[in-house]
N, CA, C and O atoms as CSV, one atom per row, in Angstrom:
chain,resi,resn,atom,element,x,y,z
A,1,UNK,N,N,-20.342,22.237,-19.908
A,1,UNK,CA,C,-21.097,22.138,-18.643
A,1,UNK,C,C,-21.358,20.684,-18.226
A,1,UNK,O,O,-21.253,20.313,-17.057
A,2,UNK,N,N,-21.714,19.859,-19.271
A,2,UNK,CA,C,-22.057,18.470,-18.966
A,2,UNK,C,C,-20.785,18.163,-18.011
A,2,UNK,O,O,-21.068,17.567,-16.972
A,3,UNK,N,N,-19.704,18.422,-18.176
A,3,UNK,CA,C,-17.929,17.631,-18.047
A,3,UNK,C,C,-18.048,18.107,-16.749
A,3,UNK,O,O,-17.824,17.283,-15.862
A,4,UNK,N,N,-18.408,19.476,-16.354
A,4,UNK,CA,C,-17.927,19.798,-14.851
A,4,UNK,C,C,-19.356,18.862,-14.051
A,4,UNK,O,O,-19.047,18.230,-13.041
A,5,UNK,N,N,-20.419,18.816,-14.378
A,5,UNK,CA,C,-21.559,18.032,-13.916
A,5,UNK,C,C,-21.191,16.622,-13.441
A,5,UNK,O,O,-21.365,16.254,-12.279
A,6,UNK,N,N,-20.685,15.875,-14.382
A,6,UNK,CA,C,-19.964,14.548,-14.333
A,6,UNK,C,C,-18.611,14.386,-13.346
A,6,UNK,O,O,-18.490,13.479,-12.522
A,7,UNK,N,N,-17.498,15.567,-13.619
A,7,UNK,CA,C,-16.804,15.949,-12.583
A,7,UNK,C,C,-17.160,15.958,-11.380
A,7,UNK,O,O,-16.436,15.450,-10.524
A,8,UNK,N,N,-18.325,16.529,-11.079
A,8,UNK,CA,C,-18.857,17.253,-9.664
A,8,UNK,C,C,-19.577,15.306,-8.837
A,8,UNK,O,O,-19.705,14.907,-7.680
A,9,UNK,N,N,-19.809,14.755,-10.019
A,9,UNK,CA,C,-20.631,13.612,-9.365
A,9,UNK,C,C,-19.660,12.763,-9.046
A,9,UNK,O,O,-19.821,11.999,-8.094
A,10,UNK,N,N,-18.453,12.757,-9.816
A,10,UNK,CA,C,-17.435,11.393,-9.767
A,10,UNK,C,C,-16.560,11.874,-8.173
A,10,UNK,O,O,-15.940,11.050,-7.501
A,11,UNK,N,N,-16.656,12.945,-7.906
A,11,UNK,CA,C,-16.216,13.585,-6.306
A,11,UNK,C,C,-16.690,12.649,-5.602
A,11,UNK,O,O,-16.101,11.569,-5.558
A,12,UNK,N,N,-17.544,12.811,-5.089
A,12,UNK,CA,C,-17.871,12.042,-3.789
A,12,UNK,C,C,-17.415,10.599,-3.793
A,12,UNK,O,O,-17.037,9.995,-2.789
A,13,UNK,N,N,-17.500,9.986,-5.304
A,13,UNK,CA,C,-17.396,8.449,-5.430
A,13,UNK,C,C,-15.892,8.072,-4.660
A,13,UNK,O,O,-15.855,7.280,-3.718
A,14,UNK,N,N,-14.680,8.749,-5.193
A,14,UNK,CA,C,-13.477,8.929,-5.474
A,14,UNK,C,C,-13.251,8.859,-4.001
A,14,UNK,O,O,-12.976,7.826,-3.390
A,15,UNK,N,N,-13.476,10.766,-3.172
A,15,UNK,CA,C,-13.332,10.600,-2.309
A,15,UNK,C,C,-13.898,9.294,-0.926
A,15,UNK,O,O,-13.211,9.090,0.075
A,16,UNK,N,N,-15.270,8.555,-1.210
A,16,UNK,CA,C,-15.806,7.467,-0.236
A,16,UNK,C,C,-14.484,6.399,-0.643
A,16,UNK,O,O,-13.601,6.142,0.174
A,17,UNK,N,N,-14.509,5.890,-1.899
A,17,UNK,CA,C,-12.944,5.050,-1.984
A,17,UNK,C,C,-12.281,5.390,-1.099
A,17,UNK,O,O,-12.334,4.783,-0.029
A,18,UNK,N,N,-11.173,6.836,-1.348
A,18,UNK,CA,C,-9.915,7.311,-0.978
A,18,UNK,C,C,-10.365,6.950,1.187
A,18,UNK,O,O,-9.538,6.545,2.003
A,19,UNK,N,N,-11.629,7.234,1.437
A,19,UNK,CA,C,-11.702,7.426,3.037
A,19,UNK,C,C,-11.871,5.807,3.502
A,19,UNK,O,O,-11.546,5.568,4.665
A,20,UNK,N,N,-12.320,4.762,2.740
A,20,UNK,CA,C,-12.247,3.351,3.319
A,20,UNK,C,C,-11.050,2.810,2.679
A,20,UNK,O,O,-10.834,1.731,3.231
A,21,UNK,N,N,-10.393,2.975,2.013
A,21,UNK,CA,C,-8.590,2.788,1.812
A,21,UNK,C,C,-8.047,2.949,3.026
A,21,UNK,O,O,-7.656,2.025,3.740
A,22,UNK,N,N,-8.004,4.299,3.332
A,22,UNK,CA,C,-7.139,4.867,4.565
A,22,UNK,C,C,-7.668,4.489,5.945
A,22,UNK,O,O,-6.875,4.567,6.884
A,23,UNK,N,N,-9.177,4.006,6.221
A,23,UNK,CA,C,-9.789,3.758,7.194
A,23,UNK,C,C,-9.073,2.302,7.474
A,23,UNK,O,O,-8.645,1.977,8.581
A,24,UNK,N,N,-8.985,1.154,5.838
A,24,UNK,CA,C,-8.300,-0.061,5.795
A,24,UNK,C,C,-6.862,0.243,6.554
A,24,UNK,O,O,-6.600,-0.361,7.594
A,25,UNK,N,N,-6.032,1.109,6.045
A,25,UNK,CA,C,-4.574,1.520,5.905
A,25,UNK,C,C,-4.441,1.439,8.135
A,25,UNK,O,O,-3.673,0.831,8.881
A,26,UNK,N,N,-5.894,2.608,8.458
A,26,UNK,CA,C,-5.404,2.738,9.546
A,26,UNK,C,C,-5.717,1.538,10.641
A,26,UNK,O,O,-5.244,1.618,11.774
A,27,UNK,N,N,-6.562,0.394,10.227
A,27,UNK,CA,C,-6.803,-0.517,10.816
A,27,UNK,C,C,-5.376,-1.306,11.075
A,27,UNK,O,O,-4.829,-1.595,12.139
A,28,UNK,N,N,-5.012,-1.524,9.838
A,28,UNK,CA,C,-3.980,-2.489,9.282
A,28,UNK,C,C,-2.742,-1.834,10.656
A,28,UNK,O,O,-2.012,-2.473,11.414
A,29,UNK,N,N,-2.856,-1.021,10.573
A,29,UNK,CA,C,-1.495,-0.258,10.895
A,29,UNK,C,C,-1.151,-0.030,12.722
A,29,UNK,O,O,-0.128,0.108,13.392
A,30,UNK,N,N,-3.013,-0.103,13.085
A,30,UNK,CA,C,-3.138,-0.273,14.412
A,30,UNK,C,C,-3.041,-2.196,14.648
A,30,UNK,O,O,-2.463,-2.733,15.593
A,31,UNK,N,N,-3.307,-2.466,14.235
A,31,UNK,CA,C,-3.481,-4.189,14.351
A,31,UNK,C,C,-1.625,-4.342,14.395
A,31,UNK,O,O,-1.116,-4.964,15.327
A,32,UNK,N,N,-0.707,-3.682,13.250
A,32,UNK,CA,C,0.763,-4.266,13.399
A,32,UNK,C,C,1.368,-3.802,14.575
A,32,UNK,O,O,2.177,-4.556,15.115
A,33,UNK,N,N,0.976,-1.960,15.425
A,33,UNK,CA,C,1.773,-1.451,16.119
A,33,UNK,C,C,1.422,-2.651,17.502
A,33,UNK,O,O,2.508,-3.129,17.829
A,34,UNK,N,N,0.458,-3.154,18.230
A,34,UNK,CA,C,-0.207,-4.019,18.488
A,34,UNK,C,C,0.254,-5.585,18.891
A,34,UNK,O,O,0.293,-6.212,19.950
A,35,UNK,N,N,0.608,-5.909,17.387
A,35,UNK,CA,C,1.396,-7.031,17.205
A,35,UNK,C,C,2.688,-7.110,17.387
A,35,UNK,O,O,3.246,-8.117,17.823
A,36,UNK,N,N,3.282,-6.015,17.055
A,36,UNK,CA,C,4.826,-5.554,17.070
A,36,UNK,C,C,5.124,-5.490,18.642
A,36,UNK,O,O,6.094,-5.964,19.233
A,37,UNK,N,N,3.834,-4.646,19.263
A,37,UNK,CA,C,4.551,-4.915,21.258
A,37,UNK,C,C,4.212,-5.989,21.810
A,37,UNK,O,O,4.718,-6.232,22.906
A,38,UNK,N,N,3.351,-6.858,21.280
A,38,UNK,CA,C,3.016,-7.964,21.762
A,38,UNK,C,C,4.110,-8.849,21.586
A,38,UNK,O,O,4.408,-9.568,22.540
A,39,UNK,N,N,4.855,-8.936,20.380
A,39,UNK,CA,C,6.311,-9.591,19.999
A,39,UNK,C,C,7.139,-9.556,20.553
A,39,UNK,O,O,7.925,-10.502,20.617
A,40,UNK,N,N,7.376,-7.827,21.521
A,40,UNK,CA,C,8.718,-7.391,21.956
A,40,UNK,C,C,8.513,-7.839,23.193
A,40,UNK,O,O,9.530,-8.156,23.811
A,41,UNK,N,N,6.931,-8.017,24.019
A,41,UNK,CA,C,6.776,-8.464,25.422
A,41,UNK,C,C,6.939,-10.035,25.570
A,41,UNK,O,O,7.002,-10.684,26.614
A,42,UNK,N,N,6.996,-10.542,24.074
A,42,UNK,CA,C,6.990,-11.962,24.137
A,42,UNK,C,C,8.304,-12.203,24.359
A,42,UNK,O,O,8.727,-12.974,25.220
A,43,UNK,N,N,9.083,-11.452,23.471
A,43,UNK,CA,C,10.769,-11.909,23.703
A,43,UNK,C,C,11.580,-11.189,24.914
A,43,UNK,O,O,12.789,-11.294,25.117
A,44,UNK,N,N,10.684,-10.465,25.643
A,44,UNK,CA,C,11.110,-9.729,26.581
A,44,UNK,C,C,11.045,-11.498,27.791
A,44,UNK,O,O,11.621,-12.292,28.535
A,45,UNK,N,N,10.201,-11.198,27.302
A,45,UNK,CA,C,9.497,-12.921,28.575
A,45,UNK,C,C,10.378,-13.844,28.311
A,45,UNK,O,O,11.064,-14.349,29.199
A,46,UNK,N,N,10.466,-14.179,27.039
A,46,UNK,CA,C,11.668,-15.392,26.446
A,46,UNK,C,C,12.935,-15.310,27.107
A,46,UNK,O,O,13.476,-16.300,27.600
A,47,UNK,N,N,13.495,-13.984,27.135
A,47,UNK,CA,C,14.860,-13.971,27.547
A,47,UNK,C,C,14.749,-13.740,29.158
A,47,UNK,O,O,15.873,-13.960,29.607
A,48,UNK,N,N,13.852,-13.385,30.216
A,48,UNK,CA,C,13.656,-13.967,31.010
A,48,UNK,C,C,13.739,-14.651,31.880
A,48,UNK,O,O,14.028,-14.433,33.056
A,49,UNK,N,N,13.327,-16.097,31.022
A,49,UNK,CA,C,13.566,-17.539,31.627
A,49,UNK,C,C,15.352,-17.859,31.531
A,49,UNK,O,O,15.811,-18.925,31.941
């Protein structure tokens, strides 16, 4: 009983990690898609001139 008690507490810890990982993951990921069209409008402009 102790093991599933300890089990039951280490849950929440695990999962708050696992949700600011992926919260990081989805920042990261909005910041590149972002950067990536900002790149393509830059060389869109470059070739342009």
């Amino acid at each position: 009983m102790p093991g599933l008690l300890r089990k039951n507490q280490k849950i929440p810890v695990a999962s708050a990690q696992f949700w600011v990982l992926e919260h990081i993951f989805f920042v990261l990921s909005t910041k590149m898609q972002i950067f990536l069209k900002m790149r393509l409008k830059f060389e869109h402009f470059v070739n342009m001139k």
